[in-house]
mmCIF file of the N, C-alpha and C atoms, coordinates in Angstrom:
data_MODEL
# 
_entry.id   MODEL 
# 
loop_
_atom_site.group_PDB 
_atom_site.id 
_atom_site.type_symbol 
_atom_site.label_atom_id 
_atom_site.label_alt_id 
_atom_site.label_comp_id 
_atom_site.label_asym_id 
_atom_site.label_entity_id 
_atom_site.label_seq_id 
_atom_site.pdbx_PDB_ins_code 
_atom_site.Cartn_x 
_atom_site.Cartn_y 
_atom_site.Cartn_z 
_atom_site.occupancy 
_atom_site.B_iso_or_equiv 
_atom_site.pdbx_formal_charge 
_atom_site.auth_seq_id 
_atom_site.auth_comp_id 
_atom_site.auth_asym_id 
_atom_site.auth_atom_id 
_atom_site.pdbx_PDB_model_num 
ATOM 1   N N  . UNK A 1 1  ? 0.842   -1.187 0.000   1.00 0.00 ? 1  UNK A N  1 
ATOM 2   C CA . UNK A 1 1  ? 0.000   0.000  0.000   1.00 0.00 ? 1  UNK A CA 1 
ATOM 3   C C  . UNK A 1 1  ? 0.882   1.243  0.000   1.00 0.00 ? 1  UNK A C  1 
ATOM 4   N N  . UNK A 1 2  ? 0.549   2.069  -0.887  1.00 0.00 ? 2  UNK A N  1 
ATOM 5   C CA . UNK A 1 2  ? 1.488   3.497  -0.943  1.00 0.00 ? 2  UNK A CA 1 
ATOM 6   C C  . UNK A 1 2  ? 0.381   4.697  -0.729  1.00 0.00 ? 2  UNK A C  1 
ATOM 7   N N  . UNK A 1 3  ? 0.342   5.796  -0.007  1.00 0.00 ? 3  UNK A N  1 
ATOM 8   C CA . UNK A 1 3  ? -0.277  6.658  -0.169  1.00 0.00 ? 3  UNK A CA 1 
ATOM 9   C C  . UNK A 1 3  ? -0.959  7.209  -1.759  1.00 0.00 ? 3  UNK A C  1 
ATOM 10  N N  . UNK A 1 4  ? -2.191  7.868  -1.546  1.00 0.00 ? 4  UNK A N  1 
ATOM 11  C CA . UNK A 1 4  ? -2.475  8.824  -3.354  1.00 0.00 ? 4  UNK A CA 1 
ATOM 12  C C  . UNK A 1 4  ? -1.292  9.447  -3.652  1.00 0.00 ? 4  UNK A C  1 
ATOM 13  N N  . UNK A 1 5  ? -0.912  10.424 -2.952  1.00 0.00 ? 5  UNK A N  1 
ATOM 14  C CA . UNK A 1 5  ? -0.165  11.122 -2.764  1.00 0.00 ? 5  UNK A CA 1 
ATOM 15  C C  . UNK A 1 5  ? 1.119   10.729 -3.800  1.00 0.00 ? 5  UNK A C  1 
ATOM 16  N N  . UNK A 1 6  ? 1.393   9.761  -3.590  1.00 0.00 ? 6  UNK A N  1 
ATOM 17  C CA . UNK A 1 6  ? 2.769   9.038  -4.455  1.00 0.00 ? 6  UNK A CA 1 
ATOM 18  C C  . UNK A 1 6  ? 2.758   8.436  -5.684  1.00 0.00 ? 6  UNK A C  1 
ATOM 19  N N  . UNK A 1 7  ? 1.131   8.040  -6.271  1.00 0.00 ? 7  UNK A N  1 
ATOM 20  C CA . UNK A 1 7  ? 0.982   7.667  -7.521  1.00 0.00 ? 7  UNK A CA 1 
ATOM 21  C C  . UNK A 1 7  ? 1.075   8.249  -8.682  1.00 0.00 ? 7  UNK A C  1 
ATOM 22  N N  . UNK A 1 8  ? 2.066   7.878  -9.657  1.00 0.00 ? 8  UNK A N  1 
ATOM 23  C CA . UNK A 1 8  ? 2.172   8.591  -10.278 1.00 0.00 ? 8  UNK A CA 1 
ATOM 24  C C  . UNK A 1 8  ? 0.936   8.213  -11.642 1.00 0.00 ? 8  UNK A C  1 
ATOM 25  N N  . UNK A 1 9  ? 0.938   10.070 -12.608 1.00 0.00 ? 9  UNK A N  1 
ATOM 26  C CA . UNK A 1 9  ? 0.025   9.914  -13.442 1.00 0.00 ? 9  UNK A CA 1 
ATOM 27  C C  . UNK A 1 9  ? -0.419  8.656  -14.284 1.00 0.00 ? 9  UNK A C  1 
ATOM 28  N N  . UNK A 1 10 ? -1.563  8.885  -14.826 1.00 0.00 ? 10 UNK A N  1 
ATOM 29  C CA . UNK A 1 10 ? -2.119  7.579  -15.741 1.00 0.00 ? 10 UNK A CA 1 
ATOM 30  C C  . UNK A 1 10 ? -2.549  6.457  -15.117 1.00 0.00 ? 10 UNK A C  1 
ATOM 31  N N  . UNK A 1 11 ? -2.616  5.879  -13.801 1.00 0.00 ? 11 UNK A N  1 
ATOM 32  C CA . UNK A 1 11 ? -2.054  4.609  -12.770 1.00 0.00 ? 11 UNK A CA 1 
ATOM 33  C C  . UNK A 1 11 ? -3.737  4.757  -12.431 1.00 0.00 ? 11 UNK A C  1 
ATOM 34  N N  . UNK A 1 12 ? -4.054  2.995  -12.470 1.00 0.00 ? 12 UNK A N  1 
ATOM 35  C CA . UNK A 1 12 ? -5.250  2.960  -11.950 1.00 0.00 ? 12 UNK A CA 1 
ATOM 36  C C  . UNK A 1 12 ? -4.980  2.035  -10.213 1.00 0.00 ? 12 UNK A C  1 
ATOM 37  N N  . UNK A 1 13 ? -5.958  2.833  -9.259  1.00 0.00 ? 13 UNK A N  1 
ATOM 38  C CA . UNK A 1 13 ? -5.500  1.923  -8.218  1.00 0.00 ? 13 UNK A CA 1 
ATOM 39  C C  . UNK A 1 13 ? -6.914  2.077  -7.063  1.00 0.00 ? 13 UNK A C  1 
ATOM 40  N N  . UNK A 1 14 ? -6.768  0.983  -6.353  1.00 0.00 ? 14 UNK A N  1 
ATOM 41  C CA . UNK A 1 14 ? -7.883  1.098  -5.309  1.00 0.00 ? 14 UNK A CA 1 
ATOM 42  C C  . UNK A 1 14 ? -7.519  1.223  -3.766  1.00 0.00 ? 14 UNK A C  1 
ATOM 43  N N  . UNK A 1 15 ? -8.625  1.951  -4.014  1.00 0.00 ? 15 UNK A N  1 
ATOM 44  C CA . UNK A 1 15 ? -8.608  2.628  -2.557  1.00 0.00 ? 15 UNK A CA 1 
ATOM 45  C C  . UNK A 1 15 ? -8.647  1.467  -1.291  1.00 0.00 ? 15 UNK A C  1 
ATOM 46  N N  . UNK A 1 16 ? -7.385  1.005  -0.486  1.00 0.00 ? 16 UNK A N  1 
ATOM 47  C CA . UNK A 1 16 ? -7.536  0.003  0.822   1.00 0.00 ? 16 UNK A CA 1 
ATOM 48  C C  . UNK A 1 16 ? -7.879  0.813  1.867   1.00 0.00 ? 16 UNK A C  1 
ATOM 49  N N  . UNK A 1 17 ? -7.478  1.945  2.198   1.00 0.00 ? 17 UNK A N  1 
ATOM 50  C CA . UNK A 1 17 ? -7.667  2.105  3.355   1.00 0.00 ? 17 UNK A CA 1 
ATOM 51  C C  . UNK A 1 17 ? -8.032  3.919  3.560   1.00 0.00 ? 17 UNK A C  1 
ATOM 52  N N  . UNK A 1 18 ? -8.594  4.685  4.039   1.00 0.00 ? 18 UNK A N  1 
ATOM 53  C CA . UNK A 1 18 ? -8.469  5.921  4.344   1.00 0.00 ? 18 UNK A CA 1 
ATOM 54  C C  . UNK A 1 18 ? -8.113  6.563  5.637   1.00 0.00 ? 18 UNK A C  1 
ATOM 55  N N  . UNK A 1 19 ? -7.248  7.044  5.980   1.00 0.00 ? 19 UNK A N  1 
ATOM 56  C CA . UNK A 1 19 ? -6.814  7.249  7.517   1.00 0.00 ? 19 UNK A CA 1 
ATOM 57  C C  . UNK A 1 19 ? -7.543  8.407  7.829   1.00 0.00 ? 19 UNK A C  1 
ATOM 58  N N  . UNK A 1 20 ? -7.752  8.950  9.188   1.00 0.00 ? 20 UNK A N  1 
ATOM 59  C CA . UNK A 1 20 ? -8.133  10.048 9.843   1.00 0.00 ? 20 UNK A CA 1 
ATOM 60  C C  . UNK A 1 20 ? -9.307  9.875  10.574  1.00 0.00 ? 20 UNK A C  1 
ATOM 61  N N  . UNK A 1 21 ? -9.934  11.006 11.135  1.00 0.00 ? 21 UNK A N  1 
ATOM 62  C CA . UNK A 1 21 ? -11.389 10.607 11.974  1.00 0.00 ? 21 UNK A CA 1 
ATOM 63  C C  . UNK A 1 21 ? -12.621 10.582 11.220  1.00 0.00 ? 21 UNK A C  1 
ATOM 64  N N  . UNK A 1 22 ? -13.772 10.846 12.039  1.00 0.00 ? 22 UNK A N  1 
ATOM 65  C CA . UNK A 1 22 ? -15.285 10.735 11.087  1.00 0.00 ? 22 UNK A CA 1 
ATOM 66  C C  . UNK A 1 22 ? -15.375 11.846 9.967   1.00 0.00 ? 22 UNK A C  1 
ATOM 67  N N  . UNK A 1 23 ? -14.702 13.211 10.195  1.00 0.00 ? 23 UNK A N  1 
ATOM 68  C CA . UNK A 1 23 ? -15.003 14.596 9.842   1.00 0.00 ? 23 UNK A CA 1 
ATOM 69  C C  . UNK A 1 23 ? -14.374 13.975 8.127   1.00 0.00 ? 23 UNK A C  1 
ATOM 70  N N  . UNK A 1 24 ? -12.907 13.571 8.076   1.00 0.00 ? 24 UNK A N  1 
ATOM 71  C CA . UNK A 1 24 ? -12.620 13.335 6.757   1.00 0.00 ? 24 UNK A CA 1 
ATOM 72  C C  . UNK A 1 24 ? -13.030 12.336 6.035   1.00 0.00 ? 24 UNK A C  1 
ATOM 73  N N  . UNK A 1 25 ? -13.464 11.302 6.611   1.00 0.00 ? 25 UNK A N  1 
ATOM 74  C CA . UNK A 1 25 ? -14.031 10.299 6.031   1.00 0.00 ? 25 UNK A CA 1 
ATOM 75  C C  . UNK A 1 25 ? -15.390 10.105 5.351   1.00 0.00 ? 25 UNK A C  1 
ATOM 76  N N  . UNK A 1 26 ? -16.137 11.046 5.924   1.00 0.00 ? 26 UNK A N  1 
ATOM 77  C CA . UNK A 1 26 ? -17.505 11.664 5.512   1.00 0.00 ? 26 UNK A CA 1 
ATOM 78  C C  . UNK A 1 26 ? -17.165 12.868 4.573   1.00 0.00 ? 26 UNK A C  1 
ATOM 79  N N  . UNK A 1 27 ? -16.479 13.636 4.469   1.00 0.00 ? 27 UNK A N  1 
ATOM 80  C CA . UNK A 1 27 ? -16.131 14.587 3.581   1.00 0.00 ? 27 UNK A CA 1 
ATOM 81  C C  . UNK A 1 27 ? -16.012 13.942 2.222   1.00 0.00 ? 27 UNK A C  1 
ATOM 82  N N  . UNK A 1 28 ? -14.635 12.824 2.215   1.00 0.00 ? 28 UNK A N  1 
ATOM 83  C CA . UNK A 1 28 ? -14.438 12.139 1.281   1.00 0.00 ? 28 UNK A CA 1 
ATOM 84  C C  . UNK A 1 28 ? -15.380 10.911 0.610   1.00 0.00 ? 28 UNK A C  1 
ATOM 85  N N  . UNK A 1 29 ? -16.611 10.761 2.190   1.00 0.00 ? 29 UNK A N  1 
ATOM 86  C CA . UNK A 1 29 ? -17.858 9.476  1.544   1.00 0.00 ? 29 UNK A CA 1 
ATOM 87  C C  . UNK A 1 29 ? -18.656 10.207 0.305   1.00 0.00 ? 29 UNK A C  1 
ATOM 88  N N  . UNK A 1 30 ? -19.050 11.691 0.709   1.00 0.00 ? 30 UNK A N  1 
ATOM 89  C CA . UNK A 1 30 ? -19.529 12.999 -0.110  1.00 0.00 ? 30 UNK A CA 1 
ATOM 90  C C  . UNK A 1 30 ? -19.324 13.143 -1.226  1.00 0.00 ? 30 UNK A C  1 
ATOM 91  N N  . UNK A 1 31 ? -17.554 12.740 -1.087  1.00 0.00 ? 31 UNK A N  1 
ATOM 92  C CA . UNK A 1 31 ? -17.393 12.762 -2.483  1.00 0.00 ? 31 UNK A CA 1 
ATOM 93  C C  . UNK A 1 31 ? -16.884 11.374 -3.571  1.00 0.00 ? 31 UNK A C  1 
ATOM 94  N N  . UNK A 1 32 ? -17.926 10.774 -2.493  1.00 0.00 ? 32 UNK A N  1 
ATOM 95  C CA . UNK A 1 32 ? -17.900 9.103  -3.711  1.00 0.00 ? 32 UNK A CA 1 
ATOM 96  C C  . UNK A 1 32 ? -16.688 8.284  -3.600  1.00 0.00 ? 32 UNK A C  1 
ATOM 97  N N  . UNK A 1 33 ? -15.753 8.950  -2.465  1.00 0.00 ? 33 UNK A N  1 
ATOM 98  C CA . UNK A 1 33 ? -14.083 8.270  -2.447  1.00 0.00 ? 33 UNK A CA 1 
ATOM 99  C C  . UNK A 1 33 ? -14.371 7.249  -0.878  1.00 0.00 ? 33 UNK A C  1 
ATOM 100 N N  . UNK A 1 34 ? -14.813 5.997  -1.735  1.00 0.00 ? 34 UNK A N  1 
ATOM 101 C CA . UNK A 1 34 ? -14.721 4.667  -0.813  1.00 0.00 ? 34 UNK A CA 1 
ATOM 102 C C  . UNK A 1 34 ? -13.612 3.704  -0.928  1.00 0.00 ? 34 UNK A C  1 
ATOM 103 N N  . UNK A 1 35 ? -13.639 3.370  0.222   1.00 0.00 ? 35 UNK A N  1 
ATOM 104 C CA . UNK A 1 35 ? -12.553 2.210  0.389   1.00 0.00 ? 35 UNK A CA 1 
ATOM 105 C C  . UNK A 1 35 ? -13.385 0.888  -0.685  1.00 0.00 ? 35 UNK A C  1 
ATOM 106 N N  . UNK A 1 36 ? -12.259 0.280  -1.351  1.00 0.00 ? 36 UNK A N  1 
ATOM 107 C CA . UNK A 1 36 ? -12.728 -0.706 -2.414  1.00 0.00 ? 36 UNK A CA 1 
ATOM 108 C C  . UNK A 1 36 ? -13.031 0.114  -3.908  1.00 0.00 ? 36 UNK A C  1 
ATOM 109 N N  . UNK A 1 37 ? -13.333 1.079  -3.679  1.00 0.00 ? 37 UNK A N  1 
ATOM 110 C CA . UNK A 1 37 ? -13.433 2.018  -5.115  1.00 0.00 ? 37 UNK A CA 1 
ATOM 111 C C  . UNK A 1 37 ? -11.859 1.880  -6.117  1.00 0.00 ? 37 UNK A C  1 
ATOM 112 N N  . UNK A 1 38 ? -12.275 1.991  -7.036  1.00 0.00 ? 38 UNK A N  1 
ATOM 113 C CA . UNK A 1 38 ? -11.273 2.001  -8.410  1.00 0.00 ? 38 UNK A CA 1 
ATOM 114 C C  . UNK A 1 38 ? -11.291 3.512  -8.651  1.00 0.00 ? 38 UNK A C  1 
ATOM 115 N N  . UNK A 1 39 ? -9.818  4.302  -8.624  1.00 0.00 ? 39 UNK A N  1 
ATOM 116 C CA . UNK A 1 39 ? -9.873  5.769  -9.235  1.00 0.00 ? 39 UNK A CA 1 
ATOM 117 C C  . UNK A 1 39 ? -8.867  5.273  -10.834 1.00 0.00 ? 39 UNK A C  1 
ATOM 118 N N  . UNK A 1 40 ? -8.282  6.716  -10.642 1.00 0.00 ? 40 UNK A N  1 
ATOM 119 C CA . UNK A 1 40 ? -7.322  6.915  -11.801 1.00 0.00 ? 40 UNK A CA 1 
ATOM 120 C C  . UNK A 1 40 ? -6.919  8.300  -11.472 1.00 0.00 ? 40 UNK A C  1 
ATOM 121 N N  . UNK A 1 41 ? -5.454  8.243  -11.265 1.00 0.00 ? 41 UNK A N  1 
ATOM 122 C CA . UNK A 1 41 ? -4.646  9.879  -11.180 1.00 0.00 ? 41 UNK A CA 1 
ATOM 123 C C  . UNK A 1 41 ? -4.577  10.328 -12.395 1.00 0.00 ? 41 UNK A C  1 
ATOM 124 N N  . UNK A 1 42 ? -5.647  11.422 -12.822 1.00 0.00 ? 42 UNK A N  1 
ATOM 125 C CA . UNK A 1 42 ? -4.749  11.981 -13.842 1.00 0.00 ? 42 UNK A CA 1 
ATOM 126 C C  . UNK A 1 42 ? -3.998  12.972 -14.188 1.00 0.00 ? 42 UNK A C  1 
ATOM 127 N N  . UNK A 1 43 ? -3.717  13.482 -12.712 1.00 0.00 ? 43 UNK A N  1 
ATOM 128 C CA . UNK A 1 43 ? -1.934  14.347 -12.538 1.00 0.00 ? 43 UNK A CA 1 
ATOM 129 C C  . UNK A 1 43 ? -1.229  14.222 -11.179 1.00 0.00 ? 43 UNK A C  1 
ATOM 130 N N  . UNK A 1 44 ? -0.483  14.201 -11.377 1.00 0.00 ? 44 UNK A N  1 
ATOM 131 C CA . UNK A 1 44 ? -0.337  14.418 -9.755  1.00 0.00 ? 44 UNK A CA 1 
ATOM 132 C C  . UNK A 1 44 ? 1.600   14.919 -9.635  1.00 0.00 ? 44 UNK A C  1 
ATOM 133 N N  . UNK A 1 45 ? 1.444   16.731 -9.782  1.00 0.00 ? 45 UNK A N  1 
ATOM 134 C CA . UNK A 1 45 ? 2.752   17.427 -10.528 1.00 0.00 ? 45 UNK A CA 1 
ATOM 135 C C  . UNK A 1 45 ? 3.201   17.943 -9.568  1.00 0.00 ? 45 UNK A C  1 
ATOM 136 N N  . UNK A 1 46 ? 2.914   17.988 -8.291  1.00 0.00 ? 46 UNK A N  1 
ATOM 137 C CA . UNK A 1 46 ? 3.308   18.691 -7.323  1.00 0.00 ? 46 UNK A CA 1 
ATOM 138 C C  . UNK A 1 46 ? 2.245   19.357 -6.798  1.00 0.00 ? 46 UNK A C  1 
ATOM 139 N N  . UNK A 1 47 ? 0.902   19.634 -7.076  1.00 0.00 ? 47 UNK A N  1 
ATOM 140 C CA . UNK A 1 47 ? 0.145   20.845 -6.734  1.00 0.00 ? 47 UNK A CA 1 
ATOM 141 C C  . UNK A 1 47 ? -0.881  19.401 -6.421  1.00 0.00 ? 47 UNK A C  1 
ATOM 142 N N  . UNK A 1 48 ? -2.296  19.928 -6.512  1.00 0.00 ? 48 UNK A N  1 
ATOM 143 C CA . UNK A 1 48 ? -3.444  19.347 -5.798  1.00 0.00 ? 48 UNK A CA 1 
ATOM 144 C C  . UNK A 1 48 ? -3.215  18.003 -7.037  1.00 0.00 ? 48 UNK A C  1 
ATOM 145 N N  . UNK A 1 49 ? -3.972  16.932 -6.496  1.00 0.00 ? 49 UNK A N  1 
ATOM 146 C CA . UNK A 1 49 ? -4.150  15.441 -7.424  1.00 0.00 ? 49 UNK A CA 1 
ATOM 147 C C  . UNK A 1 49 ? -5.323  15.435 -8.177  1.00 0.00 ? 49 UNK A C  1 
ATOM 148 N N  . UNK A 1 50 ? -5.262  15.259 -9.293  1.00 0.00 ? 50 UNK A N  1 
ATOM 149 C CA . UNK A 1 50 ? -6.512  15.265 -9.947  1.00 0.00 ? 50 UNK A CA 1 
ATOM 150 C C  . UNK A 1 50 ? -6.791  13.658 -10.211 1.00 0.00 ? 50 UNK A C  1 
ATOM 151 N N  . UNK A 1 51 ? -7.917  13.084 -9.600  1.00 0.00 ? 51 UNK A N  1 
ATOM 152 C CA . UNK A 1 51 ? -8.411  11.914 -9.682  1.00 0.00 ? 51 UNK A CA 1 
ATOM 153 C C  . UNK A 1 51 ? -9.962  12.171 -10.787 1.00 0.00 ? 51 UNK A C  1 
ATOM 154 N N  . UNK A 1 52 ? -10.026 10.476 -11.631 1.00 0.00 ? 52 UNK A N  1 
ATOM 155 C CA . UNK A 1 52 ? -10.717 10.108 -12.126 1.00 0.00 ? 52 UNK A CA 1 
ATOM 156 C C  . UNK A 1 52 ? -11.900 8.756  -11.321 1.00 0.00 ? 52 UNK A C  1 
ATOM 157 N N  . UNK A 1 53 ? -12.929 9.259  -11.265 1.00 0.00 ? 53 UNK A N  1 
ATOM 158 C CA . UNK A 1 53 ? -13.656 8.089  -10.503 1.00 0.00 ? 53 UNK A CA 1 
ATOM 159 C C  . UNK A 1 53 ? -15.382 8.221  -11.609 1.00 0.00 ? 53 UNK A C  1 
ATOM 160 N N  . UNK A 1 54 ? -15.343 7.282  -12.223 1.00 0.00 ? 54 UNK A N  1 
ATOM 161 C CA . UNK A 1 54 ? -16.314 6.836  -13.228 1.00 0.00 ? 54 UNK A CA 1 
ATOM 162 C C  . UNK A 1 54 ? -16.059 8.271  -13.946 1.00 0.00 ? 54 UNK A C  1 
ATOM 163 N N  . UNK A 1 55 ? -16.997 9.026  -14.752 1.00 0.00 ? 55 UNK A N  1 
ATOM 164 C CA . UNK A 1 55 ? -17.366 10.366 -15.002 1.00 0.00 ? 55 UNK A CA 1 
ATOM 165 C C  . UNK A 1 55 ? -16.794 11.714 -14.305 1.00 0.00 ? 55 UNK A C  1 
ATOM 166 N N  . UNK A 1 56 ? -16.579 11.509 -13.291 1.00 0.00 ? 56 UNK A N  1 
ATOM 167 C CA . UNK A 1 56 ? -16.041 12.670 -12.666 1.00 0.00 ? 56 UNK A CA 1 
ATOM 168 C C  . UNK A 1 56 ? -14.803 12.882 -12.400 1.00 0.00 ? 56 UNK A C  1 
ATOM 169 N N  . UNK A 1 57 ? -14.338 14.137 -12.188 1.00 0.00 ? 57 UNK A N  1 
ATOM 170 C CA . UNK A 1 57 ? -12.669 14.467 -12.152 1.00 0.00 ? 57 UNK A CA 1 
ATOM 171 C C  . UNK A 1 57 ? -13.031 15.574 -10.399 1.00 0.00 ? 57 UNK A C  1 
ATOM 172 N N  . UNK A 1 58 ? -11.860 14.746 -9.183  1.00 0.00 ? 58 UNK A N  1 
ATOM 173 C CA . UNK A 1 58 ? -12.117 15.875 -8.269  1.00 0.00 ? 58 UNK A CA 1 
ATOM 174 C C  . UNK A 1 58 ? -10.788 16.062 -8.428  1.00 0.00 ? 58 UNK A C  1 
ATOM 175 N N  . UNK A 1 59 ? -10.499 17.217 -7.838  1.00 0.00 ? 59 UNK A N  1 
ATOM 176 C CA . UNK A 1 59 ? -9.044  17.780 -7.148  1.00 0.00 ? 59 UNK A CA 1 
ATOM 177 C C  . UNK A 1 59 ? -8.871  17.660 -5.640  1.00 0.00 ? 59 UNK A C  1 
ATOM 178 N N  . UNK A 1 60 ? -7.786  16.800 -5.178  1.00 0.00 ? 60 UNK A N  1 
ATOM 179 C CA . UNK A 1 60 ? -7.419  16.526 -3.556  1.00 0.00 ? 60 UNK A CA 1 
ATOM 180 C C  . UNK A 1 60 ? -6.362  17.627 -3.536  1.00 0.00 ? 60 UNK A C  1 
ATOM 181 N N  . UNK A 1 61 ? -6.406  17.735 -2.237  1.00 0.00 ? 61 UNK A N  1 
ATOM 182 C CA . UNK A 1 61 ? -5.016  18.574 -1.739  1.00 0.00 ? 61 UNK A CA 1 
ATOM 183 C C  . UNK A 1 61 ? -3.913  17.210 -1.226  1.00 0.00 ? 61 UNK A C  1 
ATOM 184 N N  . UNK A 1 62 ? -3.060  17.425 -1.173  1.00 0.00 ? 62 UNK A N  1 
ATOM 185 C CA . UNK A 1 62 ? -1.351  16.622 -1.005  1.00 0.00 ? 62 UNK A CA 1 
ATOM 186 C C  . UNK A 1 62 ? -1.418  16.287 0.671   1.00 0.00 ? 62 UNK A C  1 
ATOM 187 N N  . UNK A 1 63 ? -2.435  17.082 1.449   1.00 0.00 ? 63 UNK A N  1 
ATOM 188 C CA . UNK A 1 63 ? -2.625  16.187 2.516   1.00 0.00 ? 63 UNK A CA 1 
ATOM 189 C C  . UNK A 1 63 ? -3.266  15.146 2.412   1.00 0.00 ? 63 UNK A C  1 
ATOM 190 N N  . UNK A 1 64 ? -4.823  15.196 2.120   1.00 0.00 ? 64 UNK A N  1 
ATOM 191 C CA . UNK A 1 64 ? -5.638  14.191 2.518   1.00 0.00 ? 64 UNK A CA 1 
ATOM 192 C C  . UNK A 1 64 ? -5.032  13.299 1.711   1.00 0.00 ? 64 UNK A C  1 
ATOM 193 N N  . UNK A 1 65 ? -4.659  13.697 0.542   1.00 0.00 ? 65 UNK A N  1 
ATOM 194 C CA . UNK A 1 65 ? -4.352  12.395 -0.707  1.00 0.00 ? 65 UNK A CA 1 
ATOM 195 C C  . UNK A 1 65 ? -3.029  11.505 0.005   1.00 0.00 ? 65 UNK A C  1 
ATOM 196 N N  . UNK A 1 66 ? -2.588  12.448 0.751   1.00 0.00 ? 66 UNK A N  1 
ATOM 197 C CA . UNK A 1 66 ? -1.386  11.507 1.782   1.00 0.00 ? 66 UNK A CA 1 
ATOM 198 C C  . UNK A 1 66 ? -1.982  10.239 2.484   1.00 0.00 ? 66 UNK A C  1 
ATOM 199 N N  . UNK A 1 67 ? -3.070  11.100 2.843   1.00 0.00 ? 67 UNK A N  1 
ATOM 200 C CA . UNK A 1 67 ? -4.162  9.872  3.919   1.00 0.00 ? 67 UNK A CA 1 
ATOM 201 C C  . UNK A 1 67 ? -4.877  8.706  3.401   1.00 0.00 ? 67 UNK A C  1 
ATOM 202 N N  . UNK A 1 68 ? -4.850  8.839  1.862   1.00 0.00 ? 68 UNK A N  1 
ATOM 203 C CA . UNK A 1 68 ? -5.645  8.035  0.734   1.00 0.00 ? 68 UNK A CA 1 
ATOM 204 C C  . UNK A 1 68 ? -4.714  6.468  0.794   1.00 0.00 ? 68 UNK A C  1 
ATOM 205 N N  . UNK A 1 69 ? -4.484  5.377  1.814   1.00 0.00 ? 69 UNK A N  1 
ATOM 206 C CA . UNK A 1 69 ? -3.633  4.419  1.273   1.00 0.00 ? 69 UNK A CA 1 
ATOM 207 C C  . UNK A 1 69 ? -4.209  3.690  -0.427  1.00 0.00 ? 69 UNK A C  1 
ATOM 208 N N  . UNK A 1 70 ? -3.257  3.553  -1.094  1.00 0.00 ? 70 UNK A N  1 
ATOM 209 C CA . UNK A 1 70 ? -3.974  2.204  -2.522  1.00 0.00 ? 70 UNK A CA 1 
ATOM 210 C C  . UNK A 1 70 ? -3.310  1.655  -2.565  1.00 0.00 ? 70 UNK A C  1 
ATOM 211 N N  . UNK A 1 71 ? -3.617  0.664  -3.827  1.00 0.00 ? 71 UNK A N  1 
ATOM 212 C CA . UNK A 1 71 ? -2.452  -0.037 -3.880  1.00 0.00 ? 71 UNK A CA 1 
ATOM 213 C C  . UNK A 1 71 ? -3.193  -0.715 -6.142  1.00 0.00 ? 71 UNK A C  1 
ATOM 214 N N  . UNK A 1 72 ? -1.924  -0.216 -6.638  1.00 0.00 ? 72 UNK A N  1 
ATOM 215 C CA . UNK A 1 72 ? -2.299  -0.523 -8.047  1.00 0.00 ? 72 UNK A CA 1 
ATOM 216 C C  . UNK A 1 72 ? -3.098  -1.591 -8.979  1.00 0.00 ? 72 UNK A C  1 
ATOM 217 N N  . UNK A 1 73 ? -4.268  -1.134 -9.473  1.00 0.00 ? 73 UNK A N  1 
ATOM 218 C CA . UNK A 1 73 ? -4.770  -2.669 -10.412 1.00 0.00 ? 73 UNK A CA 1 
ATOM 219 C C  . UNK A 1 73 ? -3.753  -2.292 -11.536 1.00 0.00 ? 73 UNK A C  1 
ATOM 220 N N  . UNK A 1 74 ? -4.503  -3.543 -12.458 1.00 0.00 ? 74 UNK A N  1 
ATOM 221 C CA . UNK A 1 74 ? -4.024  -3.715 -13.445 1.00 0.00 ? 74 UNK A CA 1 
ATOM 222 C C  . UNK A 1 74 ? -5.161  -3.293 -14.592 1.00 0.00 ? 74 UNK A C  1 
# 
């Protein structure tokens, strides 16, 4: 498992684990980012992460996406 934070672009991977208390975990349920979910980074240059999850594109900040453990499909 490697943090979001560290994946680099193009990389599809699922979400194992999300760290922190109820406040971020509900923030991130809000926004459709579950544990077992399939994303896709499609930047991640130094500034906020832009993830792909079905149709939609969000932008994380380099903390929480720290907190994001995955680990790569294929």
């Amino acid at each position: 498992m490697i943090p979001l934070s560290m994946v680099e672009s193009g990389r599809k991977v699922r979400i194992i684990k999300i760290l922190g208390g109820r406040g971020r975990i509900k923030k991130l349920l809000m926004l459709g980012i579950l544990e077992g979910e399939t994303i896709q980074v499609l930047s991640n240059a130094g500034g906020p992460i832009i993830i792909s999850r079905g149709n939609a594109r969000l932008a994380l900040g380099r903390g929480i996406s720290h907190k994001i453990l995955v680990e790569e499909v294929q």
